[in-house]
C-alpha positions as CSV (number, residue, x, y, z in Angstrom):
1,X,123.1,93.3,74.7
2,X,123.4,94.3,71.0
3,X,119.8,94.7,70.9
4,X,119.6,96.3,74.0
5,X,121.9,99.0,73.1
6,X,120.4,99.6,69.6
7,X,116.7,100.2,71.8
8,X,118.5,102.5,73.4
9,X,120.0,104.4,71.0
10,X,117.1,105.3,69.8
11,X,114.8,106.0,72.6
12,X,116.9,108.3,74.6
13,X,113.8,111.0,75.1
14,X,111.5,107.9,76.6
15,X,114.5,107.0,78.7
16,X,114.9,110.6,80.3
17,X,111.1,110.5,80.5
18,X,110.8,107.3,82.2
19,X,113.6,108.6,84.7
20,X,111.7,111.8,85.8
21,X,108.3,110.3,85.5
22,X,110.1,107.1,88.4
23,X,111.5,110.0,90.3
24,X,108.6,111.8,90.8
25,X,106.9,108.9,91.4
26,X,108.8,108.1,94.3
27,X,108.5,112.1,95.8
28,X,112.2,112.3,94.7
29,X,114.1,115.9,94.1
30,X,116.3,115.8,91.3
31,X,119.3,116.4,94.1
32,X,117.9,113.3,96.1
33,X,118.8,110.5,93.1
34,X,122.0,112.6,92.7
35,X,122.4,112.0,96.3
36,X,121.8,108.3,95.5
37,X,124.0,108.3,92.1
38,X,126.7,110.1,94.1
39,X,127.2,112.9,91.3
40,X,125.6,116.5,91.4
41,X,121.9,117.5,91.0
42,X,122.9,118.9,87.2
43,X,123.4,115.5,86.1
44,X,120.1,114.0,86.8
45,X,118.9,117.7,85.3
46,X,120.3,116.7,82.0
47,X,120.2,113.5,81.9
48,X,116.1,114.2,82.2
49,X,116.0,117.2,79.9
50,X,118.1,116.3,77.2
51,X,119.5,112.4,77.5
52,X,122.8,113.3,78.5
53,X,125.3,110.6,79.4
54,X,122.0,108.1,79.3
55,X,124.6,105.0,77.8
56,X,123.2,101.3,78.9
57,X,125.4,101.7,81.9
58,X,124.8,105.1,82.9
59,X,120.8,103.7,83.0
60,X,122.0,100.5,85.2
61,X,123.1,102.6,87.9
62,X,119.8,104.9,87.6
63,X,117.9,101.8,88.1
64,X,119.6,100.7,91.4
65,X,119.4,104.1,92.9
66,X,115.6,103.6,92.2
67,X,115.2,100.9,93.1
68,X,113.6,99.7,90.1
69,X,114.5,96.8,87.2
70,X,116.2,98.0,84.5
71,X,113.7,97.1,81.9
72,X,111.1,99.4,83.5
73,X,114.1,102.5,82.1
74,X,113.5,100.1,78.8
75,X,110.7,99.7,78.1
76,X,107.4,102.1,76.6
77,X,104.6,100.9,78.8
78,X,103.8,103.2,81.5
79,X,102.8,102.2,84.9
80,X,99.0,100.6,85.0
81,X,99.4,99.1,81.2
82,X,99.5,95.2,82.7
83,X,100.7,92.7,85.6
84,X,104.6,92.8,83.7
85,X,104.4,96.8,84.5
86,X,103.5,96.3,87.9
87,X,106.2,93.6,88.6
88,X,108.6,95.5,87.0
89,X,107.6,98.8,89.7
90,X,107.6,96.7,92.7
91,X,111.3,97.7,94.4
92,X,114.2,95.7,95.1
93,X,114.7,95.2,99.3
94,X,116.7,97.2,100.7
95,X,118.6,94.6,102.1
96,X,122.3,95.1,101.5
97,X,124.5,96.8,103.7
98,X,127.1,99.5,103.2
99,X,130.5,98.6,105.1
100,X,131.7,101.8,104.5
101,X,134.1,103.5,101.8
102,X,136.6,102.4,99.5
103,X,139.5,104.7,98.2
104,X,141.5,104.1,94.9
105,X,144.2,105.9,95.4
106,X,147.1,103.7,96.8
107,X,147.3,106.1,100.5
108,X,144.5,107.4,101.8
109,X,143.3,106.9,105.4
110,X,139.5,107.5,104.4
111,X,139.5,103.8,102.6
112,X,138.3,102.0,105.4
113,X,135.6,99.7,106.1
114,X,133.8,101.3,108.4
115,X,133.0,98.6,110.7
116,X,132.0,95.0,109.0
117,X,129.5,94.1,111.9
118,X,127.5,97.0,112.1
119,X,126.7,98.5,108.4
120,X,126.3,102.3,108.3
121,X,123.2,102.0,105.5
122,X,121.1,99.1,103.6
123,X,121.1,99.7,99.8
124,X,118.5,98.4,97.4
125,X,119.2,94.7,95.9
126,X,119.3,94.3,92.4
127,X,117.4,91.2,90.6
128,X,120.7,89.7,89.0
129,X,122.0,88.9,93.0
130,X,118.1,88.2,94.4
131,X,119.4,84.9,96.0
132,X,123.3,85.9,96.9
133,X,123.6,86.6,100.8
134,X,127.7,87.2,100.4
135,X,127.5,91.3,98.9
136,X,127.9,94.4,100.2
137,X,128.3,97.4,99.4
138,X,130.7,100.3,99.6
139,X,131.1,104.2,98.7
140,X,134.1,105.1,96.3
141,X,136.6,107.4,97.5
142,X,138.4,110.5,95.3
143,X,138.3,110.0,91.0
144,X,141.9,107.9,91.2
145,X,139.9,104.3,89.7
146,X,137.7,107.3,86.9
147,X,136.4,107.2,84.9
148,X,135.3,103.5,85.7
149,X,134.2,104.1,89.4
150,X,133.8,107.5,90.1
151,X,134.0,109.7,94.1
152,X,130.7,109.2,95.4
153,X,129.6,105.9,93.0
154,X,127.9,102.9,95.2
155,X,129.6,99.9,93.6
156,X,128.5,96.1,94.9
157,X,131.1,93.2,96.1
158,X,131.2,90.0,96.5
159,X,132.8,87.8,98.9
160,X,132.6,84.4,97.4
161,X,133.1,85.2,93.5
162,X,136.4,84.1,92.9
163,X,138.8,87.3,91.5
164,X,141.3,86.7,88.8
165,X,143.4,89.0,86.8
166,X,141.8,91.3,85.1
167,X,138.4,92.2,87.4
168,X,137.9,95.2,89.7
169,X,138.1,94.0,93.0
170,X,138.4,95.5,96.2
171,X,142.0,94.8,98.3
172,X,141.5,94.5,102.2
173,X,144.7,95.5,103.9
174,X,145.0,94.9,107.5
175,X,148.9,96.0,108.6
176,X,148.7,94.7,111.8
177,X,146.2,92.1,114.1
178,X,143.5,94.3,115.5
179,X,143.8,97.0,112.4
180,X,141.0,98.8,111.4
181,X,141.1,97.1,107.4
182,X,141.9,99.7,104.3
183,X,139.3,98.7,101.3
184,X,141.1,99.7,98.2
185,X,139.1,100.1,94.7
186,X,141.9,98.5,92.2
187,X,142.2,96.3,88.8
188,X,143.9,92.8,90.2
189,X,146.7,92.4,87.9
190,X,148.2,89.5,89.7
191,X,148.7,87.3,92.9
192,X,152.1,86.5,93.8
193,X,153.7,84.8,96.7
194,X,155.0,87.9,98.4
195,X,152.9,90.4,96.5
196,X,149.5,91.5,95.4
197,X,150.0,93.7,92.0
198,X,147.4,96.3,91.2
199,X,146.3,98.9,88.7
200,X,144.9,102.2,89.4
201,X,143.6,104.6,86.5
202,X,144.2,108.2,87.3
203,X,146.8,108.7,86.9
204,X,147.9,105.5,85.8
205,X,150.0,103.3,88.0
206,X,150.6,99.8,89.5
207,X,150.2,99.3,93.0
208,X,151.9,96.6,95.0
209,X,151.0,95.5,98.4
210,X,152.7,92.8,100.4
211,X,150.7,89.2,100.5
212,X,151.1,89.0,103.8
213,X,149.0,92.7,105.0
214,X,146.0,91.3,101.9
215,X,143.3,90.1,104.6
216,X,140.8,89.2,101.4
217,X,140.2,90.5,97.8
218,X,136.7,90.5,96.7
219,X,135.2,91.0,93.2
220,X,133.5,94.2,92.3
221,X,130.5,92.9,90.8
222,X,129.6,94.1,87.0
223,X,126.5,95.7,85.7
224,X,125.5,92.9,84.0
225,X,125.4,90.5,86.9
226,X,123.7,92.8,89.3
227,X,120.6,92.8,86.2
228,X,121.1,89.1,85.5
229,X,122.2,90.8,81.7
């Protein structure tokens, strides 16, 4: 990652190239990967004209909304150089679905999963989870997890990765049998025997929710596992 991070530092204006130079590729508007990155068409504008915000994160989630590996926003050889460039531009299949939205805040009624039989989108699937079958994925709700998951930011879970203290997970509440279940964006700060505790960012605040409404908690998976980083 060190590494990584220095290369990137110092390539910033082949990074923003590489991102327009993708898009267009793929008949893209600058307000379609916005659409994709869940943020407004003047961030792709300056992330491609001048760099901005293009941190080794920031270019993780470009490359899943292109559908592309990561190393193709890494590296200098453009596409037609050799069989690595071409395996690196084939995309990732579109084969996990969206169950819905997520919210952070502690209320909201929007944070639901949708319906968990019937996805309501298939999302690109990064190299780092090529052989996992137990993800899906799911649209953050309003800023109240920013500035780690921002409104509108795709973010991939996991059903069988055990969460422990510590990880961003997402809290399925179900208050009564038959309930449509609330998917809540949170930091698990601990499992107890009556109660699930919680952190939220903005503002900052613990959340408590009885044991006995949790129906599961999944982990949010991290950059680095989705790119097998």
């Amino acid at each position: 990652m060190g590494g990584a991070s220095h290369f990137l530092l110092n390539s910033i204006a082949k990074m923003r190239t590489r991102i327009r130079k993708i898009r267009e590729r793929q008949g893209l508007t600058q307000a379609q990967l916005a659409a994709k990155l869940g943020v407004g068409w003047q961030t792709v504008q300056r992330a491609e004209t001048k760099g901005t915000g293009l941190n080794l994160e920031k270019l993780g989630r470009y490359a899943i909304a292109l559908g592309v590996p990561l190393a193709e926003l890494l590296t200098d050889r453009e596409e037609g150089e050799g069989p690595s460039d071409r395996a690196a531009s084939r995309p990732f299949p579109a084969d996990v679905p969206v169950m819905g939205s997520a919210a952070g805040a502690a209320i909201d009624d929007t944070a639901l999963i949708i319906d968990q039989e019937a996805p309501i989108a298939w999302v690109q699937r990064p190299p780092g989870i090529s052989l996992a079958r137990d993800v899906y994925a799911l649209h953050v709700v309003n800023n109240s997890m920013a500035p780690r998951y921002m409104e509108g930011e795709l973010i991939y879970v996991s059903r069988a990765r055990q969460a422990r203290p510590g990880d961003h997970v997402i809290i399925l509440i179900s208050n009564y049998e038959g309930a449509p279940q609330q998917a809540y964006v949170k930091n698990l700060v601990r499992i107890g025997d009556d109660w699930v505790v919680a952190a939220q960012y903005n503002p900052p605040a613990n959340v408590e929710y009885r044991r006995n409404t949790v129906a599961a908690i999944h982990r949010i998976l991290t950059l680095k596992e989705l790119f097998g980083l």
